[in-house]
Every structure is written in C-alpha cells, then in structure tokens.
N, C-alpha and C positions, 0 to 999 in steps of 0.2 A: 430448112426442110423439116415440115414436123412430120414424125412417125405413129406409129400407135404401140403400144407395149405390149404384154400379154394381157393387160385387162381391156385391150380395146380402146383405153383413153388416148388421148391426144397426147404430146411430149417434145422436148429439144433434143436434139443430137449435142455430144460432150462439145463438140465442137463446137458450136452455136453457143452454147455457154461461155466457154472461154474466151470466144471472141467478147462477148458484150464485159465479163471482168476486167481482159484489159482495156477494153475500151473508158471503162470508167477508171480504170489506174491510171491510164493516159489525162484524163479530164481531173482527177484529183490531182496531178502532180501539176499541171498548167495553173490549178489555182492556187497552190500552196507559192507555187514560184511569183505570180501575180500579186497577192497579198505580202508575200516578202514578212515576215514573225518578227524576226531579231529587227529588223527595224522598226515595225510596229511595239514591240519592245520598249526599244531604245528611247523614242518619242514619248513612251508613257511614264517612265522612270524621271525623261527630262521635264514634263510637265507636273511631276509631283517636285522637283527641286522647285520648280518656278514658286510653285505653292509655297512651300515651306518657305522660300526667301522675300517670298509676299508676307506672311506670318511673323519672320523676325523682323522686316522692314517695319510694320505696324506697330512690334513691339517697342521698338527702337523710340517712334515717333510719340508712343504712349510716353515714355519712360524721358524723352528729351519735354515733352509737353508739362511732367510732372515736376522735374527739374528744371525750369523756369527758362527755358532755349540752351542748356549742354548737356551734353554727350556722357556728361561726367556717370560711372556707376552703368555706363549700358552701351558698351565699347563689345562685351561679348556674348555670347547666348547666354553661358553661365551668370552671367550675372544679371538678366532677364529671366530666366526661370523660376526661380520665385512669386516673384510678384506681378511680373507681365507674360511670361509661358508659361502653361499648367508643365511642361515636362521639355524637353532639347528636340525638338525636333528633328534633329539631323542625327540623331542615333537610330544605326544599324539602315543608312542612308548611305550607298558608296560616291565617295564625289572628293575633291578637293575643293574643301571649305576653309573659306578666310573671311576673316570678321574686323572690325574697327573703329570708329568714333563715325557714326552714322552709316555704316557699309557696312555690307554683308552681300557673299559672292560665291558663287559654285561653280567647279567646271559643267557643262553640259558633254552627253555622249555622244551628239550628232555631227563632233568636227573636234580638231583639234585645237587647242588654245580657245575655243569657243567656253563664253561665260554669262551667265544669269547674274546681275548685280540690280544691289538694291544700294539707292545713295541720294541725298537731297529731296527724300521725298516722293520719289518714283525709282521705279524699275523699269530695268533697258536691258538688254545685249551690251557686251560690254568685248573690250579684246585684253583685258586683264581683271584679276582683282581686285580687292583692297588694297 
C-alpha cells in the first residue's frame, strides 16, 4: 500500500519493508544451506593434496629416472627437495602424510580412512597409505 508523505511523494509503509528484508533473509539462507561452505571447502583443500601428491609422484619418477630405475635417495620429500622440489610441498598443508620408495599418500577430508596415493606411476584412491 503506497502512501504519500508530507512532500507529496510516493513511499512504503515500515511494514512492506520488512516483509521484503525477510523475504530475502529467507532466500539467503536457502542458498547458503544449498551450496553447503565447509564442504565446498573441504573438496578444495582435498583437491590441492591431489595436486601436491601429483608433484611428489613426478618428483619421485624424475629422481628414480635419474638413478637408473631405484628408489634409492627419493624415498622422502626431504630428500627430493633439493634438486627435484624447489621447496616441501606439504608444509603448513593439514593431512596425514606418509611417503616411501615410490609412494606418497595423504588422508583426504571427505571420508574416513579415505586416501590420495601416488605409487607405480599413477595416482589412485587408495584405502590406506604407504
């Protein structure tokens, strides 16, 4: 119901206001619930391990390629960093990481016992570590 004020102009009643605020508090909370955060989160956290256990897997393959088919000298990050990682990739990265003579493995957040592993060459889903 529009009114007119004391200048004559056109206007809402308080009421009519309010209704349309909650109306949109109603429609922001439907899509916040919708999109769902912490798991869209959680998904992007677990798609930067995949990356980084894609990056040590490579390094691994550089470093067994350099040393003639062993493992020898590139069993852990650390000792890929030097000369196959500019830096650890998995620093200030929360995950339980485990590493090993061609393996390298992170939990992922979106399940329990769920793991990202890298081993023989490819990376998989895996249901344990190294």
């Amino acid at each position: 119901m529009k009114f007119k004020n004391k200048y004559g102009l056109p206007g809402f009643t308080l009421i009519e206001l309010l209704v349309v605020i909650a109306i949109i508090g109603i429609l922001m909370g439907a899509v916040v619930v919708g999109i769902n955060p912490t798991e869209r989160l959680q998904d992007a956290r677990d798609a930067n391990k995949k990356t980084i256990i894609a990056s040590i897997g490579a390094a691994m393959e550089a470093c067994y390629t350099v040393n003639e088919g062993s493992y020898t000298n590139c069993d852990t990050v650390a000792e890929l960093v030097p000369n196959y990682l500019k830096q650890d990739p998995t620093t200030g990265v929360a995950g339980t990481w485990s590493e090993g003579a061609g393996c390298a493995a992170v939990t992922l957040e979106n399940g329990a016992d769920t793991h990202w592993k890298y081993e023989n060459g490819r990376a998989t889903d895996a249901a344990a570590g190294c």
